[in-house]
C-alpha positions in Angstrom: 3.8 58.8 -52.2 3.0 62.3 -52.1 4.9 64.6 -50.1 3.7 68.4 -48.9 2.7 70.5 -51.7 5.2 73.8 -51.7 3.2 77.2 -52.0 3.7 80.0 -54.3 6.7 82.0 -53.8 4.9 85.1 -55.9 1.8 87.1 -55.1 -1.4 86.2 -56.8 -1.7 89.0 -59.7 -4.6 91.4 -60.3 -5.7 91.4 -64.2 -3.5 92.4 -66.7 -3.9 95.0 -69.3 -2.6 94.6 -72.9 0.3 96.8 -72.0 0.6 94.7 -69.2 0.8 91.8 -70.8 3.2 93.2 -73.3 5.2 94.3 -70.9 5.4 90.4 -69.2 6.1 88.8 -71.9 9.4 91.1 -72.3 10.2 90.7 -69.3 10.4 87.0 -69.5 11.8 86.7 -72.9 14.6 89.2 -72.2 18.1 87.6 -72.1 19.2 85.9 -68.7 15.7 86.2 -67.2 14.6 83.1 -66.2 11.5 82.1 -64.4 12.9 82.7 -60.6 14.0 85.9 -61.5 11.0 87.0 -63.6 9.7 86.6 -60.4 12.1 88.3 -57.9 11.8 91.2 -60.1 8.3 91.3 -60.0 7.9 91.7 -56.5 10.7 93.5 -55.8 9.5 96.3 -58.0 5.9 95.5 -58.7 5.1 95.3 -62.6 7.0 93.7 -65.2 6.9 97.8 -66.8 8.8 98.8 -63.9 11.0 95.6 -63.8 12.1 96.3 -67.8 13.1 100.3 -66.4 15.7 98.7 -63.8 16.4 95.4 -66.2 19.9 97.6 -67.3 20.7 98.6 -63.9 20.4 95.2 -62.3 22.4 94.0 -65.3 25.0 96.1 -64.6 25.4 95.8 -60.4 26.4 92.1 -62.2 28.8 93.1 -64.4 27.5 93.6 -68.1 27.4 96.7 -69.5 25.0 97.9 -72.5 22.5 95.4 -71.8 18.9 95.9 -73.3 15.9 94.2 -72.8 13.5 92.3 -74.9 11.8 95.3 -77.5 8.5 95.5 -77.4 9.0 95.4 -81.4 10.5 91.4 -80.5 6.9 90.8 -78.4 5.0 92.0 -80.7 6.0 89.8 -83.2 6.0 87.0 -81.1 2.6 87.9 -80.6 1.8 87.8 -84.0 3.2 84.6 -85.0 0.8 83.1 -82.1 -2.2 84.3 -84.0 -1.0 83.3 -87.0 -0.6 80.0 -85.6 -3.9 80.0 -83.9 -2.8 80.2 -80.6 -3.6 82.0 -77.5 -1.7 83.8 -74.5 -2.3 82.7 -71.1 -1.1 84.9 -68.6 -0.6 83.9 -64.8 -3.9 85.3 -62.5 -5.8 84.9 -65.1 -8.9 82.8 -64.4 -8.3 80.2 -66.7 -4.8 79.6 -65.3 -4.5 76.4 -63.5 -5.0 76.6 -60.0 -3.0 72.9 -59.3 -0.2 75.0 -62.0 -0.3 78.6 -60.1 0.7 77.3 -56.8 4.0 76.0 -58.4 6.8 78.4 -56.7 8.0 77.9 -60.3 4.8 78.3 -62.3 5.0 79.6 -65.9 4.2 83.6 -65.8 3.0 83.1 -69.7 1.5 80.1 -71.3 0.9 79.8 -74.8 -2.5 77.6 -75.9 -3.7 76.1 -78.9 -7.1 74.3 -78.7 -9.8 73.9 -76.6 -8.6 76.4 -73.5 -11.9 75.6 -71.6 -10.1 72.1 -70.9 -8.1 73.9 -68.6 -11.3 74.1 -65.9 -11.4 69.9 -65.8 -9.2 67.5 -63.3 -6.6 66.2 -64.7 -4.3 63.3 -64.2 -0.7 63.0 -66.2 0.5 59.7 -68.3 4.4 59.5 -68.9 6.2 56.6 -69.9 8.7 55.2 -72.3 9.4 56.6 -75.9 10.8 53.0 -76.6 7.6 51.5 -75.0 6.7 48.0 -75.5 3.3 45.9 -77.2 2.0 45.6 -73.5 3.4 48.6 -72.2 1.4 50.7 -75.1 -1.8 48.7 -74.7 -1.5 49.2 -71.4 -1.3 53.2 -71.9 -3.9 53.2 -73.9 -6.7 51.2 -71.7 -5.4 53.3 -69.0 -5.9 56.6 -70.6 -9.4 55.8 -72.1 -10.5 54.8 -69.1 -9.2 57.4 -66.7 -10.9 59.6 -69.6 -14.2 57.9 -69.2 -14.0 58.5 -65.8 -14.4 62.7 -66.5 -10.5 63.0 -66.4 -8.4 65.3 -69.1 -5.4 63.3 -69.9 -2.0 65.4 -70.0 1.1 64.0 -71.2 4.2 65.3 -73.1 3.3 64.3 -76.9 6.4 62.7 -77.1 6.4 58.9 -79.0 5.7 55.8 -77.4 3.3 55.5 -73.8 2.6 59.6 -74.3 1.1 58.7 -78.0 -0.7 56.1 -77.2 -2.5 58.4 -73.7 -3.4 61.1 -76.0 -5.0 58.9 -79.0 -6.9 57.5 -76.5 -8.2 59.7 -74.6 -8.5 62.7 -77.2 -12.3 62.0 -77.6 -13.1 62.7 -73.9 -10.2 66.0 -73.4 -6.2 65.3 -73.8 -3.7 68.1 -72.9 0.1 67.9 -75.2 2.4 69.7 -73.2 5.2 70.9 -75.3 9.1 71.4 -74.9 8.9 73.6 -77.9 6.3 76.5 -79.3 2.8 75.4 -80.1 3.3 75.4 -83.7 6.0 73.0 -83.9 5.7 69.3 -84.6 7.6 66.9 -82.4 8.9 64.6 -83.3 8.0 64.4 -86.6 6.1 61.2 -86.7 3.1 62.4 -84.4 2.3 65.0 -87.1 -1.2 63.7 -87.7 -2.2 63.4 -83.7 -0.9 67.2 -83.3 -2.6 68.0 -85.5 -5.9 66.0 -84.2 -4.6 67.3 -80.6 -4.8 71.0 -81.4 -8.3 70.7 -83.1 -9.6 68.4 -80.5 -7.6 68.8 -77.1 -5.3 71.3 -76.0 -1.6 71.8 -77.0 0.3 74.8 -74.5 3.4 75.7 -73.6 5.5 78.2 -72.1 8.5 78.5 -75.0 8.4 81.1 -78.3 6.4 80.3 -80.9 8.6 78.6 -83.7 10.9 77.5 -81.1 12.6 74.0 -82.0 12.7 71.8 -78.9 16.3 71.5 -77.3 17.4 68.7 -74.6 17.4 71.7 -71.5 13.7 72.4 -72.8 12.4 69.2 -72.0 12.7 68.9 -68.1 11.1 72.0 -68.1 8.4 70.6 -69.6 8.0 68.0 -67.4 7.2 70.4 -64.5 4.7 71.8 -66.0 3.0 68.2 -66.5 3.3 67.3 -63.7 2.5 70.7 -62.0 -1.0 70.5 -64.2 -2.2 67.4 -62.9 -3.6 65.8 -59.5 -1.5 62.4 -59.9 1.4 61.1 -62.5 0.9 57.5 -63.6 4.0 56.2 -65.1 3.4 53.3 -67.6 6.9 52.2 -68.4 10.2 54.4 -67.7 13.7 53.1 -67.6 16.0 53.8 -64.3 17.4 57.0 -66.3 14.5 58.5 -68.5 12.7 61.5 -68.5 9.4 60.1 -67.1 11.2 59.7 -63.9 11.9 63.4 -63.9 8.2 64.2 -63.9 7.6 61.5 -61.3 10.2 64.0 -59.0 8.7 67.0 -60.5 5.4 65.6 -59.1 6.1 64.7 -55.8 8.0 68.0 -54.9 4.5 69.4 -56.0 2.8 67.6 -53.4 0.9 65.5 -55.9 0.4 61.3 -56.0 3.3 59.5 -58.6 1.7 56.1 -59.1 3.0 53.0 -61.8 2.5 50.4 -63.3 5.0 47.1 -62.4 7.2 45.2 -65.1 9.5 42.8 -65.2 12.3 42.7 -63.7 14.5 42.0 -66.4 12.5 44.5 -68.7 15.0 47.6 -68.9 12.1 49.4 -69.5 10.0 48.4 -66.1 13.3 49.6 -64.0 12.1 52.9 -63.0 7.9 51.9 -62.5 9.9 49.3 -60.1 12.0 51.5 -58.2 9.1 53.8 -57.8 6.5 51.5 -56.5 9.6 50.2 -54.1 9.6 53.8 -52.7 6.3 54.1 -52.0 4.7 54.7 -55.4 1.0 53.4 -56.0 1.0 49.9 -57.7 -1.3 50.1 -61.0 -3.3 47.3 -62.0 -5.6 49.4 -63.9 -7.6 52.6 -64.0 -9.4 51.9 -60.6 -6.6 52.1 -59.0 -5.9 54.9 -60.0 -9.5 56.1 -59.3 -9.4 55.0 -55.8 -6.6 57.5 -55.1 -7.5 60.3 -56.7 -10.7 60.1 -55.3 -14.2 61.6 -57.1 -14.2 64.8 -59.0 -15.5 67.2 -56.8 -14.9 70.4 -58.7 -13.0 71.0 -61.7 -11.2 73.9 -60.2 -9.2 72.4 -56.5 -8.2 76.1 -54.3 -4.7 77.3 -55.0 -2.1 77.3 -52.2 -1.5 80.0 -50.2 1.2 82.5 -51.3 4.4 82.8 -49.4 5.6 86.1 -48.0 8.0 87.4 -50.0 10.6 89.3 -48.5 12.1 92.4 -49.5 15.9 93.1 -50.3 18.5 93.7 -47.4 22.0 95.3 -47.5 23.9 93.5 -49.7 27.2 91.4 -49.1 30.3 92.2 -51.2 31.9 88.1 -50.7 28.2 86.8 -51.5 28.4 85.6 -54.8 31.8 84.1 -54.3 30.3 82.4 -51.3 27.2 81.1 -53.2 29.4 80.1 -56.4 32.1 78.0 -53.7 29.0 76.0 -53.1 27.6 75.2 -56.5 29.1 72.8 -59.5 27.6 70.8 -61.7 25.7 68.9 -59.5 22.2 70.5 -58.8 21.5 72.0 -55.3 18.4 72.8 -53.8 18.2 76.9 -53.2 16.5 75.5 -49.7 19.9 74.0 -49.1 21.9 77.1 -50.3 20.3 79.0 -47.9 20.5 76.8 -45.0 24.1 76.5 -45.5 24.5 79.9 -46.0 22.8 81.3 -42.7 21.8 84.8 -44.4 18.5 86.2 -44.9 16.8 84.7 -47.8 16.7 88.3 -49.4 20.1 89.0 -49.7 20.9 86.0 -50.9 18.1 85.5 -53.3 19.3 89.4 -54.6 22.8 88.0 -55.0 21.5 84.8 -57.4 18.9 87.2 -59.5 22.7 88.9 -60.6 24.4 85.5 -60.8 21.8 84.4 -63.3 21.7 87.6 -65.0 25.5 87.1 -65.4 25.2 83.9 -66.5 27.2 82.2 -63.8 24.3 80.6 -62.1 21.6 78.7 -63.8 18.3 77.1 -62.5 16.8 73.6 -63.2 13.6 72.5 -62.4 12.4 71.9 -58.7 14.2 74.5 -57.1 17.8 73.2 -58.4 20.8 75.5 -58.7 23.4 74.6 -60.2 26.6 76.5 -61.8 25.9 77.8 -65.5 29.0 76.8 -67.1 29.1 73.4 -65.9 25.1 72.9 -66.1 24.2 69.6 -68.0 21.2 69.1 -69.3 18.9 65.7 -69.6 16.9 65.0 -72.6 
C-alpha cells in the first residue's frame, strides 16, 4: 500500500560545530518558526547564525515589529535541562540521524534522545494501535512486537497506553524506540511511569519538543510523523475510523513506506480503521510473518537516504500574494503541492510569501505537507 517515497526538500548538512548547533536550536525554538520555515531559511541564507541575523527583518516584511529571536541564554538552558535529564541532542546530518527520518521533506532539524542512541543504526518497523485496545487486540500487540523483535527488528511506537504499551514491553529486551509528543523527561500518561522509565534505561525515548514540555493535542500528530518517518513499515493492531493511529498510517504512506493491519470485527468499533485500511490496499496481518514477508530480510541497518530536491532561490515578490494564498486556505488542510498548482507561480515566491504568513501567524502547517489557515487550525489528539 506504499506509494512513492517524497525526497528531501533541504540539502544534506555538513557537521555542525557547538556554535552551530547552538545557533540551530535557536533558530527552531524562536517564535513562529516552524519546521518548513526553519528550513526555507536555511537555504535561503545558509546557516541557522545567518538565518537568526535576518530573523527581525523577515519578521517585519510580515508585519511585526520588535521581534527577537530565541536568546542564546533560552538554548542554553534548554541545553542544560537535557543533561540534567540525561539526554542527548541529535542534530540533522549527523551520522546517527536516521537515514529512513532525513529524507522526510519535513524531518526534525533537532532531536532530543534518551537511551541507547546506537538503536538508531537498526531497521525498524512502527506498532500503533488503540489506547482503548482490547484482551485480543493487546495479546495480539504483544506477540507481534516480540516477534518482529526476535526477528532483529527495533520496535517504535508512540508510548501512549493500550497496543503502544503492550509493543514496547514486549519487545524492550531485543531494542524498543518511545517516540514522544512531549520532552524526553516527561511521563505520559502517567500510568506508563514504570515502562519509561525501563524504556529510557533499556531502549530509546526521542523527540523533537523542549525538554519539560507537557504534551498538548497539536503535539501529537506531529509525533506521529516522526514514527512513522523512523520506520520501514507501520502495522496497525487496532485503530478506530477516527484515531490517531490512522494518522500515522497516512503519515506513512506519504513517506513512501508499507501500512499494514491486522483485521477485526466488524462490529468492533475498534477494528473500523484496520478494516478500512486493509480495504484500501493495506497488508492483511495474521502474524509476524506476514509482516516479515514484506519487509523483506535485513540487509543493512542503515537503507541510503533519498536524494535532495533542488531548492530554488527567491524571485521578485508579489504584492496580492498572500491575499491570494489566504483566499485559498480555511480550516480544512491543503496540500502546499495543491497551493502551488492552483496558484501557477514559481514555487519560490510563493514558498517566500508562506515563510511571512507563518511568521505572522496567519498560516500554520500540519503534518504531511498540510496548510491550513492559523486561526481556524484544529488540531487532533
Amino acid at each position: 500500500m506504499a506509494q512513492n517515497p517524497t525526497s528531501s526538500a533541504h540539502p544534506p548538512l555538513p557537521p555542525t560545530t557547538e556554535e552551530d548547533t547552538l545557533s540551530r536550536l535557536r533558530l527552531l525554538r524562536s517564535r513562529r518558526v516552524g519546521i518548513a520555515t526553519y528550513w526555507r531559511l536555511l537555504a535561503e541564507h545558509g546557516s541557522a547564525r545567518a538565518a537568526l541575523d535576518v530573523l527581525p527583518d523577515v519578521a517585519r516584511t510580515a508585519g511585526i515589529e520588535d521581534y527577537a529571536a530565541c536568546t542564546p541564554q533560552a538554548a542554553r538552558a534548554e541545553m542544560a535541562a537535557a543533561e540534567a535529564a540525561g539526554a542527548r541532542l541529535l542534530v540533522h546530518g549527523d551520522p546517527l540521524y536516521p537515514a529512513d527520518l532525513a529524507a522526510l521533506s519535513d524531518a526534525p532539524p533537532l532531536l532530543w534522545l534518551r537511551g541507547r542512541a546506537a538503536l538508531l543504526r537498526r531497521p525498524m518497523l512502527a506498532m500503533v494501535g488503540a489506547r482503548n485496545a482490547s484482551s485480543l487486540g493487546r495479546r495480539m500487540a504483544r506477540r507481534l512486537a516480540a516477534d518482529l523483535s526476535e526477528a532483529g527488528w527495533v520496535v517504535v511506537s508512540g508510548l501512549a497506553r493500550g497496543i503502544d504499551a503492550q509493543a514496547h514491553e514486549a519487545a524492550l529486551g531485543g531494542g524498543t524506540i518511545a517516540v514522544t509528543a512531549g520532552g524526553v523527561d516527561v511521563t505520559y500518561p502517567p500510568e506508563n511511569s514504570d515502562l519509561t522509565t525501563r524504556i529510557g534505561r533499556e531502549g530509546l525515548i526521542l523527540s523533537e519538543q523542549p525538554l519539560g514540555l507537557a504534551p498538548q493535542g497539536r503535539h501529537f500528530p506531529a509525533r506521529n510523523r516522526i514514527v512513522a518517518g523512523l520506520s520501514r513499515a507501520v502495522v496497525v493492531v487496532e485503530a478506530a475510523t477516527r484515531s490517531g493511529s490512522l494518522i500515522t498510517a497516512r503519515a506513512a504512506l506519504e513517506a513512501g513506506r508499507e501500512v499494514l493491519a491486522v483485521p477485526g470485527h466488524p462490529f468492533d468499533a475498534r477494528a473500523g480503521g484496520c478494516n478500512l485500511l486493509i480495504r484500501d490496499g493495506a497488508t492483511l496481518v495474521r502474524g509476524a510473518q506476514d509482516v516479515l514477508d514484506l519487509v523483506g530480510p535485513i540487509l543493512s541497518p542503515e537503507p541510503p537516504a533519498a536524494p535532495p530536491r533542488r531548492v530554488e532561490m527567491s524571485t521578485a515578490p508579489n504584492d496580492d500574494l498572500p491575499a491570494r494564498i489566504l483566499e485559498r486556505l480555511c480550516a480544512a488542510p491543503l496540500a502546499e503541492d495543491q497551493l502551488l498548482r492552483d496558484l501557477g507561480l514559481p514555487a519560490a515566491q510563493v514558498l517566500q510569501a508562506l515563510v511571512e504568513l507563518e511568521l505572522s501567524g496567519q498560516v500554520g502547517r500540519q503534518p504531511g505537507g498540510l496548510l491550513v489557515r492559523h486561526d481556524l487550525e484544529r488540531t487532533e489528539g
